[in-house]
Structures are given as C-alpha cells and as structure tokens.
C-alpha positions in Angstrom: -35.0 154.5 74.5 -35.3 156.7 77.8 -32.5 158.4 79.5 -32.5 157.9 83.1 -30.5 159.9 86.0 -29.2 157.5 88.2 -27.8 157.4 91.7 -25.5 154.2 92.7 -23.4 152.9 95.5 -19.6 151.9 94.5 -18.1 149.1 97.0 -21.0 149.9 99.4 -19.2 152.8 100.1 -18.7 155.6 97.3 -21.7 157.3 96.0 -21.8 157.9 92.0 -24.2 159.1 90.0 -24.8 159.5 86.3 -26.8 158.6 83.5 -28.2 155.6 81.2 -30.1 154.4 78.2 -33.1 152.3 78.8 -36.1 151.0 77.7 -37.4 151.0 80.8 -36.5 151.2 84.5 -35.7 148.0 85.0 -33.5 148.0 82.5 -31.9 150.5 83.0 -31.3 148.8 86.5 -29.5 145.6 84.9 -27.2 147.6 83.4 -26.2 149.7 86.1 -25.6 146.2 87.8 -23.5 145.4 84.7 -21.3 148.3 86.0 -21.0 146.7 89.6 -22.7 149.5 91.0 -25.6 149.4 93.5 -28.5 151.3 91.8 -30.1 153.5 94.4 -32.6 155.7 92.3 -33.4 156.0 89.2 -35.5 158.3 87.5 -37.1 159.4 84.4 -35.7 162.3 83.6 -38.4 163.4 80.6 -41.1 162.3 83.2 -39.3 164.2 85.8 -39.1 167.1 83.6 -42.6 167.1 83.0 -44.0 166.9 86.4 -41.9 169.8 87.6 -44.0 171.7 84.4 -47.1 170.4 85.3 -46.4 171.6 89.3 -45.5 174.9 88.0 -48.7 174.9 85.3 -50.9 174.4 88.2 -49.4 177.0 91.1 -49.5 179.5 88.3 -53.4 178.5 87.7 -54.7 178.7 90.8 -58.0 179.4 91.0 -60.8 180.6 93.3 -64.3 179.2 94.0 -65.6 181.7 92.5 -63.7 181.1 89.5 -64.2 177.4 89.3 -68.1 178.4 90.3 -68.1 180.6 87.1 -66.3 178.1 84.8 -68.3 175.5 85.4 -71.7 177.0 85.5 -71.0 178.2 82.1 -69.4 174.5 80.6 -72.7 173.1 82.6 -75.2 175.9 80.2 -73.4 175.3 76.8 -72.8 171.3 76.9 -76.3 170.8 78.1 -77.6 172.5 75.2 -76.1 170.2 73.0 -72.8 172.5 72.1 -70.0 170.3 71.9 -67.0 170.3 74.3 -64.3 172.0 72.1 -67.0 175.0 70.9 -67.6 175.4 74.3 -64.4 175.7 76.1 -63.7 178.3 73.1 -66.5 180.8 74.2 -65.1 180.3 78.0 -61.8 181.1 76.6 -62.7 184.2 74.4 -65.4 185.5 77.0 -64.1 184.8 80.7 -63.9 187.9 83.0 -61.1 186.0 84.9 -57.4 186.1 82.8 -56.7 182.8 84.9 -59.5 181.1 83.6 -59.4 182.2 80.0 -55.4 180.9 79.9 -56.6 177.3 81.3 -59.5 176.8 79.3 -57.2 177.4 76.5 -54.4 174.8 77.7 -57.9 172.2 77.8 -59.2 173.3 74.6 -55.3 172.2 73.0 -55.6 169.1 74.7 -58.7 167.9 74.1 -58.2 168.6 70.4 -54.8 166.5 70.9 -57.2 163.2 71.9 -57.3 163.4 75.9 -60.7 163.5 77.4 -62.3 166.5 79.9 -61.1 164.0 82.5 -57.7 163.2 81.5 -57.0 166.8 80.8 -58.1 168.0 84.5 -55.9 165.3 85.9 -52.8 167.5 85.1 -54.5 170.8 86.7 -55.0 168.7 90.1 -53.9 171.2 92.7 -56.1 173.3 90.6 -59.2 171.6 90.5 -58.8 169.1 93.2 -59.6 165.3 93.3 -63.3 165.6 93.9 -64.0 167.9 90.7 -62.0 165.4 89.2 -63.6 162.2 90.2 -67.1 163.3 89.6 -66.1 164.4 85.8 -63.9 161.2 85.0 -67.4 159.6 86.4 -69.7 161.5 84.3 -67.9 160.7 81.3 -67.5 157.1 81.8 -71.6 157.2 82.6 -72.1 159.4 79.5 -73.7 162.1 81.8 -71.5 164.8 81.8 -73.8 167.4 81.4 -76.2 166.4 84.5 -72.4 165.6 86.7 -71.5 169.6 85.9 -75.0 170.3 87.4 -74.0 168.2 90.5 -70.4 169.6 90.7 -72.0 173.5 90.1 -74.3 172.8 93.2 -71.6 171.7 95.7 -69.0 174.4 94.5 -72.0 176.6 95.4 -72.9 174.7 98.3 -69.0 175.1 99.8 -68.7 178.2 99.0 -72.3 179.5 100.9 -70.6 176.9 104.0 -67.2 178.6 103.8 -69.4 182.0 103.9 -71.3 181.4 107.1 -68.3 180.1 108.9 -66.2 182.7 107.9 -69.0 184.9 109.2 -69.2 183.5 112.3 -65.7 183.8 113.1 -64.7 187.6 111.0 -66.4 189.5 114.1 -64.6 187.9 117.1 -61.4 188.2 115.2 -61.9 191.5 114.1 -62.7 192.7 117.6 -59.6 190.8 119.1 -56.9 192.4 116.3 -58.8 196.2 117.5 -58.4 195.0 121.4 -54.4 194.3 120.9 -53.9 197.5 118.6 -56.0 199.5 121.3 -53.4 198.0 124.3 -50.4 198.6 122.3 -50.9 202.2 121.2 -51.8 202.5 125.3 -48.7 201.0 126.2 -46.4 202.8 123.6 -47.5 206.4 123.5 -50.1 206.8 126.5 -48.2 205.5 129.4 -45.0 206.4 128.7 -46.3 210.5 128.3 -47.5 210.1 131.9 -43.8 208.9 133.0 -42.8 211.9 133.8 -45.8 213.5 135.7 -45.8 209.7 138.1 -42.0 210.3 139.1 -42.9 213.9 140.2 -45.3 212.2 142.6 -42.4 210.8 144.8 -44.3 207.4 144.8 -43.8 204.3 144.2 -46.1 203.1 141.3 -48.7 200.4 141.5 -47.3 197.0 140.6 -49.8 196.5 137.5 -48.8 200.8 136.6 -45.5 199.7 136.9 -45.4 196.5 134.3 -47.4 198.3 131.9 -45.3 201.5 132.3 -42.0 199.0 131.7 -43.8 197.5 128.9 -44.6 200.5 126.8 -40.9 202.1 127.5 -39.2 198.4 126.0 -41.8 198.1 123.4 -41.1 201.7 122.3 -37.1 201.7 122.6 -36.7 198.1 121.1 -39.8 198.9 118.6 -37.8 196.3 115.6 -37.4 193.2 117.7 -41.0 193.5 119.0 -42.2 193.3 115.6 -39.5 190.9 114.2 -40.7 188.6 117.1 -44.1 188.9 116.1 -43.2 188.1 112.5 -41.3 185.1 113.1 -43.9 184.0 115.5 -46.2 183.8 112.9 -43.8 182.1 110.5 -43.2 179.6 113.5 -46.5 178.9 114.1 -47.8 178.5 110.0 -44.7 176.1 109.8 -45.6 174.3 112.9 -49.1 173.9 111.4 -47.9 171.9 108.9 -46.7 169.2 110.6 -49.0 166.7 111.3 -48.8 166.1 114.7 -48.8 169.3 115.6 -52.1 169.6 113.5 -53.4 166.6 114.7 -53.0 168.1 118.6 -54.5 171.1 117.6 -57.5 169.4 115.9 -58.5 167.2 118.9 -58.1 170.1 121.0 -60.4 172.4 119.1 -63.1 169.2 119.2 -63.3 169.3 123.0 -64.0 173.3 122.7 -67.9 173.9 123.8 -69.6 175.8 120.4 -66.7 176.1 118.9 -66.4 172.2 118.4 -70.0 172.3 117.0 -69.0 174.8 114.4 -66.5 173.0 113.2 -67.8 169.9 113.3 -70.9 170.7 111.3 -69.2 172.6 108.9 -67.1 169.5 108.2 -70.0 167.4 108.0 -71.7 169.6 106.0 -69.6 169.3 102.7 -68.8 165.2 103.6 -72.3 164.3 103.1 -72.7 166.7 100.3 -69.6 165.5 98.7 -71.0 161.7 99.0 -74.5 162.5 97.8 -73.3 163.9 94.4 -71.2 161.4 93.9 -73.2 158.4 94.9 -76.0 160.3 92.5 -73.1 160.1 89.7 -72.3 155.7 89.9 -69.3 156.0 91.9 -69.0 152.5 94.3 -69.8 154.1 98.0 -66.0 153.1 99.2 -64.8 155.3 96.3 -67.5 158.1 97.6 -66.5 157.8 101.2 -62.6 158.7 99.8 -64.1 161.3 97.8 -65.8 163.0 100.4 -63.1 162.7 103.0 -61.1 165.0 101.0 -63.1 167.7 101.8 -62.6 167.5 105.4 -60.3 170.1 107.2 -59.7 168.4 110.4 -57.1 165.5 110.8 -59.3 163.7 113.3 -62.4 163.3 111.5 -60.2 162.8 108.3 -59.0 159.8 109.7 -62.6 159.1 111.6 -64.1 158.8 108.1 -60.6 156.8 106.8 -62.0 154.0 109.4 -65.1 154.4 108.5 -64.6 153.6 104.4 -62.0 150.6 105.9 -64.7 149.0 107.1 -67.3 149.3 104.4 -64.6 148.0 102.2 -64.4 144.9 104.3 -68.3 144.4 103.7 -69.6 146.4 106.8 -72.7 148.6 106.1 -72.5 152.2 105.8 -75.0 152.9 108.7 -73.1 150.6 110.9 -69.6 151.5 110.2 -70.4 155.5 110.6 -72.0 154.6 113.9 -69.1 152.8 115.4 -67.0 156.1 115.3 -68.7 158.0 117.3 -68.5 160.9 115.1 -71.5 161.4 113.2 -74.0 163.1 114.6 -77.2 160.1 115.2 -79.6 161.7 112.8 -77.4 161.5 110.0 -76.4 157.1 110.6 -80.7 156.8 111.3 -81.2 158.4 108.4 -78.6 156.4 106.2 -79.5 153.1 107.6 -83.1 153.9 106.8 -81.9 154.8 103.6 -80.0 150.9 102.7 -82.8 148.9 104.8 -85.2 150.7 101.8 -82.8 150.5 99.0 -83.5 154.5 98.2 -79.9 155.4 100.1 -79.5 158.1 97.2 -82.9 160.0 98.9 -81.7 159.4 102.1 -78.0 161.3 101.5 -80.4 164.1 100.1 -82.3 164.4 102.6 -79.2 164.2 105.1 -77.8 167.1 103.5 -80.8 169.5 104.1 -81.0 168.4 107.8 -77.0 169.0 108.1 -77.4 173.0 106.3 -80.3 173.5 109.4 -78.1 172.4 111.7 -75.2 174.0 110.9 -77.6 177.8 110.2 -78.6 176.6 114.2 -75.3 176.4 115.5 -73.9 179.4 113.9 -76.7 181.4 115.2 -76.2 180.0 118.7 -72.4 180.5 118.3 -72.8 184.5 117.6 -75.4 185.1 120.2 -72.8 183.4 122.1 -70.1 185.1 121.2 -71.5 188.9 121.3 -71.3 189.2 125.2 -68.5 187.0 125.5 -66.7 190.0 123.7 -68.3 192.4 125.2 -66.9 191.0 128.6 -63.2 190.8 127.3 -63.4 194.4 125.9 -64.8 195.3 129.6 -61.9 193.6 131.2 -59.1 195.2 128.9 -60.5 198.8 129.5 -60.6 197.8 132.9 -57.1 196.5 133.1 -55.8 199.7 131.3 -57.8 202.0 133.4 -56.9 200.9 136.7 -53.6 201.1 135.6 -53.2 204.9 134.6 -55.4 205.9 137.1 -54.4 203.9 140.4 -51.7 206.3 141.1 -53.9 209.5 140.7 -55.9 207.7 143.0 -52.8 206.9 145.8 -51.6 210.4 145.0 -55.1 212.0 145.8 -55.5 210.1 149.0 -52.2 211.3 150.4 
C-alpha cells in the first residue's frame, strides 16, 4: 500500500486536505469519493519525496563542460579497452581531479551495482548531464555500442565547448570595453566634475547646458551614491527575471535575429551544435524525428527552437527532412542542398558530416568578420564618450577665455 497526500473539495465549497492508503492513485481516488469529497490532487508522497532528492542530488552535482569533457573521455578510454563498466567508474572515482565528479561517479558506481543500467542511472542526474548525453548513451546501450556512442558524445562536448569558446571570444572584447567606457564616465562624473564646481561658479557664468547635466549628475550620483547602486542592482535582478519569461525571451530573440552580424553570430553558432547534435545521433540508430528533438535542445534561441519544433512536426507527418528544413526559412541553403543530396543518395549520415564541417567554416568566417567589424565600431564609441566628456569640462574654459 502507498500513502497519498490528498487535497479535496467539501460541498463544492470547503477545501480539506489529508491523507490515504492506496494501492494506486486511482484508488486512492474511489475512496476519497467514498468520503463525499471531491478529490482535487493527489500525490505520491514517497515519489514526491524522492524527486525533491533527486532535484537536490542534481543542483548539488552540477557540473562543467569541462568536467563532463574529462569524465567521459576517460569512461570512453577504459570501456573501449574492454574494462568493464563498474571497474571503470571506480578508477574515475578514486582518480578524478574534480571532487564533483569523483562524488557522482560514486552515486553511478552504487547504482549500477544495484541492477540499473549507465542509462537508467544518468536519467536521475538530468539537469546534470542533460537530455542529449542521455539519449545518445540509452541509445548506445540498446545498440550494444557504448563504447564507439562515448566517442561520439566526447567529440561534441568538445565540439560545444571550442563553439561556446569562439563566441564568447567574439563577444568578451566589446563587453569588456563597454564595462571600462561606463566605469571611465562614472568616476568623471563623481569625482572629476564635481572638483571643478567650485572654480565654474567663480566664473559668474552660466554653465553650458551639456556642463551643466553632467555637473548635476556627478553631484546626485555622489550624494545619493546607495540608491544609484541599489537601482542598478535591482535592475539587473529585473532584467534576469524578465528573461525568464518566455515572451519576453521570445521578443528579445526575434529582435536579436534582425540585428546585421550579430544575427549571423548567433545564428551560426546555433546551427553549429544542431547539426552536430543530429549527426551523432543519427550515427548512433536513433529514428531522425527522435534526432531532430534531440538536437533542438541544444538551441539557445526561442525562435529557431520552435523553427526546428516545425520542422520535426512535419517529418513526423512523412515530409522529407530536406523539404521540411527548407520551408522554414531558417537554415541556411547549403546545409537543406546538402541534406537532400544526402536522402536522394541514401548516404544522409555523410551528408550531416559533411554539413558539420561547412557549418564550423562558416561560423570561423563570420566571427572573423564580426571582430573586424567590431574593432572600429569601438573605437568610434570610445571617440564619442571622450568627446562627450571633454566638451563638457572644457566648454566653459572656453566661454570664459573668450570673454
């Protein structure tokens, strides 16, 4: 019998909750029923019990690319030299650099002795792992190629990870130069200006209007220096909240496509683990709708999340892959030629392969064009802001020297 925590409508009116023994939840239904009550929800509460574990299990276990990288590169060495799976999960546990890694091989090693298979046992580390790593290794068992899906999966952890580099790459500089520009106008506004307050009153003029707002900037930034910064902290609080919604995401996403460059970055770099994503798995048996869901994980942005959700609706309904990735207008024209040459030959696993290596040179093009791009583009917004707080302190010196 299973204890169930229930909650019930009395009358239609009263709300009551409470508990009940049951074999299963539709019993346990019946006899609320048999209490002329209204059964509302009813839950498990061992099942309950042991999903709020496992969520705690996996934000505890967290780990990095670089960890999963180095965990599975190493599972991928041992099993394919014929080392069974328990022997090696025991060197990863005894031997890992990472503390994180060492205390979840562990948790898999007591698992797998208990009965449950590599596959089984990552399904309860999802957050951790995610439902790709997940998918291909359920898939490599059920094939009996385990060994030759870790040497997939290792390539396109590494394969994210070098994509996640060069994007972060391209963007780190511009940023970094922004977060200088706004600490460079702040300490201008809150120490410089207001130490030339003085010496502009002694002129007897009136100041500039642009001297003027930054001068009454600097003097309410410096006297009311804990609201400035609470603002900006809630600010950012605001926004990361608003982020989650999803139609505030979804806003933001289509708004970032329409950007020139920038939407070619990102696009790419989307594209770039999709067709990676489908390649590996198609290489590993999985049916192509199951791939296309698969490799839609990976992607970051709402709209082309749900550009590739059409896109696996309609193979599902019998359309071909080719066809159904050019009717979104999406994909970039190379990659649906290159794919429908791939089915009209019957080699579409070559084809994805091939895909993949013209994706990487387009996206090593686009983030070269993006930072030659970007470098006077900064250098024109760092001219303006000197410019903007030069005229500024200067413009009454100027008047004053003219009178």
């Amino acid at each position: 019998m299973t204890t169930y925590n229930y909650t019930a409508l009395r009358n239609n009116s009263t709300t009551v909750s409470g508990k009940v023994d049951a074999a299963d939840p539709a019993e346990a239904r019946q006899k609320i029923k048999a209490m002329d009550l209204i059964p509302t929800s009813v839950v498990d509460i061992e099942a309950e019990k042991n999903k709020k574990n496992r969520n705690r299990i996996n934000k505890s276990n967290v780990l990095s690319l670089r960890e999963k990288i180095d965990f599975t590169s190493t599972l991928e060495i041992l099993t394919s030299t014929g080392i069974p799976i328990i022997e090696a999960l025991l060197f990863i546990e005894q031997n890992s650099d990472s503390k994180r890694v060492r205390k979840i091989t562990h948790e898999f090693r007591r698992q797998i002795i208990g009965g449950s298979t590599l596959g089984e046992t990552l399904e309860k580390y999802r957050n951790t792992f995610g439902r790709v790593y997940i998918g291909l290794v359920k898939a490599g068992e059920d094939s009996g190629e385990l060994d030759k899906t870790l040497v997939r999966m290792l390539g396109l952890l590494k394969k994210q990870e070098s994509t996640k580099g060069k994007v972060v790459g391209a963007l780190i500089y511009p940023g970094v130069v922004i977060c200088l520009a706004i600490v460079a106008v702040t300490v201008m506004l809150v120490f410089v200006f207001p130490a030339f307050a003085e010496m502009f009153n002694d002129m007897g003029k009136e100041l500039p209007w642009l001297t003027k707002t930054c001068m009454n900037m600097g003097l309410f930034m410096r006297k009311y220096w804990f609201f400035c910064l609470a603002s900006v902290v809630v600010g950012i609080i605001l926004i990361s909240q608003a982020m989650q919604s999803p139609v505030i995401r979804r806003v933001i996403d289509r708004a970032v496509l329409r950007i020139p460059m920038l939407s070619e970055l990102l696009r790419y770099s989307n594209f770039s683990n999709f067709i990676a994503v489908l390649q590996v798995s198609y290489e590993a048996g999985i049916p192509i709708v199951d791939c296309l869901f698969l490799a839609n994980l990976t992607m970051d942005n709402s709209v082309l999340k749900t550009t590739i959700m059409n896109v696996a609706t309609k193979v599902q309904q019998g359309t071909h892959l080719s066809v159904a990735l050019k009717s979104v207008n999406q994909i970039p024209a190379m990659l649906t030629f290159m794919i429908a040459t791939g089915e009209q030959s019957g080699r579409l696993g070559d084809s994805l392969y091939h895909c993949v290596s013209f994706i990487d040179k387009k996206l090593d093009a686009v983030i070269d064009a993006f930072t030659k791009l970007i470098e006077p583009l900064l250098m024109i917004f760092i001219g303006i802001v000197v410019a903007f707080l030069g005229l500024s302190l200067y413009l009454p010196l100027f008047q004053a020297y003219q009178g």
